[in-house]
N, C-alpha and C positions, 0 to 999 in steps of 0.2 A: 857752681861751675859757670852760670852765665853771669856770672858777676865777673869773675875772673877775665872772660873774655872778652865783658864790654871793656874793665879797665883798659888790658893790653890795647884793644883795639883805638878805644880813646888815645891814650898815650902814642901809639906808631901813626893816629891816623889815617886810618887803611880806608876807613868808611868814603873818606872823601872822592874817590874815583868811579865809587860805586853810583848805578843808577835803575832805577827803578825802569824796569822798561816799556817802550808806549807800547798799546793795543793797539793797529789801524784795521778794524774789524770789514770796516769797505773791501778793504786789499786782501784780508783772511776767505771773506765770502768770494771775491774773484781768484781766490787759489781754488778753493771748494770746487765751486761752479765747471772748472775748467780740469781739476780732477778725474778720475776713472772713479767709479762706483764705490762705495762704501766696503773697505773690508772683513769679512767677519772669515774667521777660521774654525773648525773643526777638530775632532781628532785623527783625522788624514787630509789635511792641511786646508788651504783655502776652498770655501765651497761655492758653489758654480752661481751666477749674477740670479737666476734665478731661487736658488735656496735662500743667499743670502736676503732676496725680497723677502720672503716668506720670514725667514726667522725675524728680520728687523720690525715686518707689518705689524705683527701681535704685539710687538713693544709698542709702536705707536700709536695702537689703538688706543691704548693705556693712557696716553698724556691728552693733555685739554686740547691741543692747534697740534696737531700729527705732520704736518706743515713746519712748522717753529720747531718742532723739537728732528724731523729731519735734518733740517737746517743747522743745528746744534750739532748732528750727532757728524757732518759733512765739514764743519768747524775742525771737528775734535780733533778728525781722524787728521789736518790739515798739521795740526796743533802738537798734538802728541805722538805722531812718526811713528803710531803701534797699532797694528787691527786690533778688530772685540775678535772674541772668543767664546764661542758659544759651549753649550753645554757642562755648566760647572755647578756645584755646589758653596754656596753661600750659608754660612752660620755668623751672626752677630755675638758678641762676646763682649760683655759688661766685666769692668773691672780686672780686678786681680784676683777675684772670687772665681771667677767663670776662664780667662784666658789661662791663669795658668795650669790649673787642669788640664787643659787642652794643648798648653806648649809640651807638659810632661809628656800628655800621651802619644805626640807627636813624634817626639824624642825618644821615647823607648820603644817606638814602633819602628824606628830606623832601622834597615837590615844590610844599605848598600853607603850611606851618606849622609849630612847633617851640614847644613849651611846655618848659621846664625852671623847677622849684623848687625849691631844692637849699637846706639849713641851710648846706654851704660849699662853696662854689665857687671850685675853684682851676684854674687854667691847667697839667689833667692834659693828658698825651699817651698814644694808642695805635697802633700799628702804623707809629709815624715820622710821626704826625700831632697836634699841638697842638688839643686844645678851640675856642683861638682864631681856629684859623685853618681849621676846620672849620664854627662857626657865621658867622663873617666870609664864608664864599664861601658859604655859605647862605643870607643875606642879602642879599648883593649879587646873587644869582640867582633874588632875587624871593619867597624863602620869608618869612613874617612868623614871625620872629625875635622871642622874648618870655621871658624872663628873671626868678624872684623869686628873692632871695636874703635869705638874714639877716643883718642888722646885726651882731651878735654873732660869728656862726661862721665867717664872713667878713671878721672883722674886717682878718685879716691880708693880705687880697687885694690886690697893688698897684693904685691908682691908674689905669695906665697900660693895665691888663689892661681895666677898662671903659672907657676912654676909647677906647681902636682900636678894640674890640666898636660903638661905639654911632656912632663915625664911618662904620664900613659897613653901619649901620642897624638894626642890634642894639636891643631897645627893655628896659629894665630897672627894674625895682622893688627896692628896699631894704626889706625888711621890719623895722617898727618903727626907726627911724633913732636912735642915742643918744642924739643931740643935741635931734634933735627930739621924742624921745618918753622922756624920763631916764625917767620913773616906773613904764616897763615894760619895765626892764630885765631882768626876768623873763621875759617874756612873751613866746616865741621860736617860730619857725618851724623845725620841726625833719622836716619833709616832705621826702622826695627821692621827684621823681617828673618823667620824663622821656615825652612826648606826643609825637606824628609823625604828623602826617595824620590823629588819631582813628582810625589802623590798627594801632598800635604802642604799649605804654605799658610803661618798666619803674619799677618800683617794690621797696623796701627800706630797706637798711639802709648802702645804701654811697652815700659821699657826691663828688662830686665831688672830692676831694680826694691829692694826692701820696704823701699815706698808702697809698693802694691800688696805687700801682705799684711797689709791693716785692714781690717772688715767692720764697717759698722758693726756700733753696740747694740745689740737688740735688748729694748726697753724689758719684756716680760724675763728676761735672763740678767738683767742688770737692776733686776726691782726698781724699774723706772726711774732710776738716777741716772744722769751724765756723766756716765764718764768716761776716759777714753780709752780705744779701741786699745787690746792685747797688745798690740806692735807697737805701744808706744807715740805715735808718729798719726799726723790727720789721715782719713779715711781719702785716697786718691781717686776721680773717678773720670774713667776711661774707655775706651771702645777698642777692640779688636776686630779683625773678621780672619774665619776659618774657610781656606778656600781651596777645593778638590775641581781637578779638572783639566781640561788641555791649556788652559790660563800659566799653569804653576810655572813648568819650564820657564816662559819669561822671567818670571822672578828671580829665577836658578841666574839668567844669563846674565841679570843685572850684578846678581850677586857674584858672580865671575869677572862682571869685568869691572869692578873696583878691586879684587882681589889682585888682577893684572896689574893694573895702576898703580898699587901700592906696594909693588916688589912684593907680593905672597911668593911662595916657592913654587913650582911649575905644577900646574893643576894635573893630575892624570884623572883619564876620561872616567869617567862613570858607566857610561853605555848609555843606551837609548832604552829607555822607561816606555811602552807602550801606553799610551794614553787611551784614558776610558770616560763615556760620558757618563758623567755622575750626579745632575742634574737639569733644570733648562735657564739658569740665569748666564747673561750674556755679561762680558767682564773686559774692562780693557786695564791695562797695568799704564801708571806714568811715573818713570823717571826721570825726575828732575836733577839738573847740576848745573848750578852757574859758571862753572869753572870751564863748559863747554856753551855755551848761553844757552842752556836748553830750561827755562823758567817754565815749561810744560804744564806746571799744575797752575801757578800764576792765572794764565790765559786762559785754559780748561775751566776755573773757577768763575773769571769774571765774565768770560762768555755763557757758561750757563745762569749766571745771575740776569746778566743783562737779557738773553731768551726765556725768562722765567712766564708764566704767563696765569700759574694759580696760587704757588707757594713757592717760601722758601725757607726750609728749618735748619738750623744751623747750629751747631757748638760751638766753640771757641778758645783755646784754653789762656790765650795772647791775643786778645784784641787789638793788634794797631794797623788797622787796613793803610792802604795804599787809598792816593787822591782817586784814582779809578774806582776802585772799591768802592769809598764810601759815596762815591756819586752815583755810583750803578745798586748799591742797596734800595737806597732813597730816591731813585728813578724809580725802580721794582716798587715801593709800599705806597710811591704816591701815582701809580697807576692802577691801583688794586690787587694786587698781589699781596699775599698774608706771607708777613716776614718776620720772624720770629728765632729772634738769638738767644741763646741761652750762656751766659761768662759765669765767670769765678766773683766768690764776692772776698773769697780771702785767696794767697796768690804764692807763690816762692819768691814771686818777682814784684817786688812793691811797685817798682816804675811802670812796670807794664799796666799794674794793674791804676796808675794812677793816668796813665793816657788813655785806656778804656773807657773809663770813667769822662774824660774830657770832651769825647764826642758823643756823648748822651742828647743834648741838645740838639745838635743837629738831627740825630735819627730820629728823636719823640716827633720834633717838628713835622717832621715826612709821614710818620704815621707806623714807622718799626715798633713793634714789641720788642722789648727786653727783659731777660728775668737775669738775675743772680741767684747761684746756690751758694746757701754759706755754709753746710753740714759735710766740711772737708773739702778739698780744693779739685776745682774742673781743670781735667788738662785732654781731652775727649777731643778731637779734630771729627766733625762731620759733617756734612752736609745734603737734605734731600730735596730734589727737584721735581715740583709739578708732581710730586708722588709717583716719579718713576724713575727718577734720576738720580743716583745717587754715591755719595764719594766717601768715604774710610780712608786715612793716611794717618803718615809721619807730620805733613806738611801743617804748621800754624800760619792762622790766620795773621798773620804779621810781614815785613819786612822784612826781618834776617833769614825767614824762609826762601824768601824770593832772590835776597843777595850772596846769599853765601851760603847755605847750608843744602848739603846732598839729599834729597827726600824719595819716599817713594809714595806713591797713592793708586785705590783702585777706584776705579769708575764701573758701578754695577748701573747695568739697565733692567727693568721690568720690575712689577710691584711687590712681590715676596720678599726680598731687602728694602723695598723703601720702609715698608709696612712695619718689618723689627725696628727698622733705625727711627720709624716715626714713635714707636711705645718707646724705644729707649728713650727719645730727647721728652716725648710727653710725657713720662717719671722722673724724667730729671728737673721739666717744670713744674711740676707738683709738688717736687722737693724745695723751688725756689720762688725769689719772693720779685714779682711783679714792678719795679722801676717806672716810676709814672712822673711827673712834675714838682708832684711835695715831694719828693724823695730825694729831687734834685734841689730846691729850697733849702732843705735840713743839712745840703751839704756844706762846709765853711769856705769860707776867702781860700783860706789857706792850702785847701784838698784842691781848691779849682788851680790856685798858682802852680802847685805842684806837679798836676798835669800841665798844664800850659810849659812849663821848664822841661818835664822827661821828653814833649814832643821834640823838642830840638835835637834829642838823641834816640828819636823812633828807628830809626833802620839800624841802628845795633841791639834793640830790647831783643 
């Protein structure tokens, strides 16, 4: 499917207008500065200059310079035109082992409504139950049933998968249609975020898709042979988060107003969900759309790089940063800061993965860690800061996030999520293998050119 739309894009051109856009952090710190207070909401709405001290102070006790990471968090709010949200529950969610469980029961918890926005949506099963015939009896049992998908990543969905869906009242949107919309072929939907009552929201990096019901082979059940996983297809591995709290509405209203945009049929209300505090992480939601220039996560990213001041651990499923980026990594490692990325060492996307590869020098130089997993393909988006800061999304580490594609990402503060996301990414480097200098020797002429050619086409990977 990204093959598809580097070509079109190639071919029309479109890349050419696009532009990656500057940070003037001077100018962001004098919007802060001149700002009203930091705001943080509740579940009876914004809480008074004094609480919100208190709830933010605990966080900051937490980071290395309580200082710097105010400073970050007076950035953000600048940045991403959304308050935190206090009081929610945070669950980290590995793979398609662990999230989809958790989207089923999400879904069959549904009593009033169901938002799903998915870049591909495929007729997955869990626990002996089909997608389809989980929102089909959710539908017909009176839930409002609502559906965005992308034109593009979806492409390959039969026919007949929405046609039974929409028969049992299933209501659905096509984002950006080919046909009807050739000239933004670019311009793609690449959100997964799944809604339940405004009680429920999981959000990430894993897509609806058949990809995710391969589960590694475990050695003692496969009499320690390799072989591959039941599904056929590599072992995909990914992060969700499961997220309860007065947070979720946001997400509802993001997911509403793409549904606007995209001609959905006139939304009737739901009602007002009583919000309940359901634990104490603090949470801000960002969405991004270039289509309105709101590059929200972009900025949110590289400004908490650039304020890092212990760590920074990081996924990546598409390595191909932006010139910002990779000068503010390698500012961050060669100031002491422990930076530490974790890529794919096999890919969907050869090109991507061969500009990855290209800027290996530059970061060993600065003093970044690197590891590859090669035991089935990373496509995981995370990142944690200073061990308190920490981000889950849609959004890749690349260019075509930044230019064209709609994302959405959550930004958790305080150390009980940095702590899950720190054991996930330190499993996933235990599963991979260390990129040092000889490794980059052993590579040929040929792998190097390769990269050096795909960069010329980095803002479409």
């Amino acid at each position: 499917m990204r093959s598809l739309a580097l070509l079109a894009a190639a071919v029309a051109g479109l890349s050419a207008c696009a532009q990656i856009p500057t940070v003037n952090e001077r100018q962001l710190l004098q919007e802060a500065s001149s700002s009203q207070q930091i705001r943080v909401y509740g579940t009876r709405g914004p809480l008074s200059a004094r609480q919100a001290r208190r709830v933010l102070a605990r966080v900051s006790a937490q980071a290395p310079d309580a200082d710097v990471f105010d400073r970050q968090l007076a950035l953000e709010q600048v940045i991403s035109e959304s308050p935190l949200y206090a009081g929610n529950s945070v669950r980290v969610l590995q793979d398609g082992k662990q999230t989809f469980p958790a989207m089923f029961a999400a879904m069959e918890g549904a009593r009033r409504f169901l938002y799903l926005e998915y870049y591909t949506l495929q007729d997955v099963q869990s626990g002996g139950r089909k997608l389809s015939e989980v929102l089909a009896a959710r539908a017909r049992s009176g839930v409002r049933v609502r559906v965005i998908y992308d034109a593009v990543g979806s492409l390959g969905t039969p026919a007949a998968f929405f046609a039974g869906l929409r028969a049992a009242g299933v209501e659905f949107v096509e984002y950006n249609p080919i046909k009807k919309a050739p000239l933004a072929i670019n311009d793609r939907d690449h959100r997964k975020i799944l809604i339940a009552d405004d009680q429920v929201a999981i959000v990430g990096g894993v897509n609806l898709s058949t990809t995710y019901e391969s589960v590694p082979p475990i050695a003692h059940e496969l009499g320690g042979d390799k072989q591959q996983p039941p599904s056929g297809h590599p072992v995909w591995h990914d992060v969700d988060l499961e997220v309860r709290g007065p947070v979720v509405p946001v997400l509802s209203r993001l997911f509403q107003q793409h549904w606007h945009e995209q001609k959905g049929t006139p939304l009737r209300l739901d009602g007002v969900v009583k919000d309940s505090v359901q634990g104490k992480e603090i949470v801000r939601v960002i969405g991004s759309s270039p289509a309105r220039l709101a590059t929200r996560y972009y900025v949110s990213v590289l400004t908490a790089i650039r304020s890092a001041q212990s760590s920074i651990w990081m996924t990546a499923a598409y390595f191909v940063p932006t010139r910002e980026e990779l000068r503010a990594l390698r500012a961050a490692a060669r100031r002491g800061v422990d930076v530490r990325i974790l890529l794919p060492s096999h890919s969907d996307i050869g090109a991507a993965l061969a500009v990855q590869r290209s800027y290996y020098p530059q970061l060993l130089a600065a003093g970044v860690k690197i590891y590859e997993r090669s035991d089935g393909i990373v496509h995981s988006k995370s990142m944690v800061v200073d061990e308190v800061w920490s981000l889950v999304g849609s959004s890749n580490f690349d260019q075509r996030s930044v230019l064209f594609n709609d994302e959405v990402d959550v930004v958790v503060l305080g150390k009980p999520t940095a702590d899950q996301l720190r054991k996930t990414i330190l499993a996933d480097i235990r599963h991979g293998k260390r990129i040092d200098w000889q490794t980059l020797r052993q590579q040929g002429t040929l792998q190097r050119m390769r990269g050096w050619f795909w960069r010329l086409w980095q803002r479409l990977l």
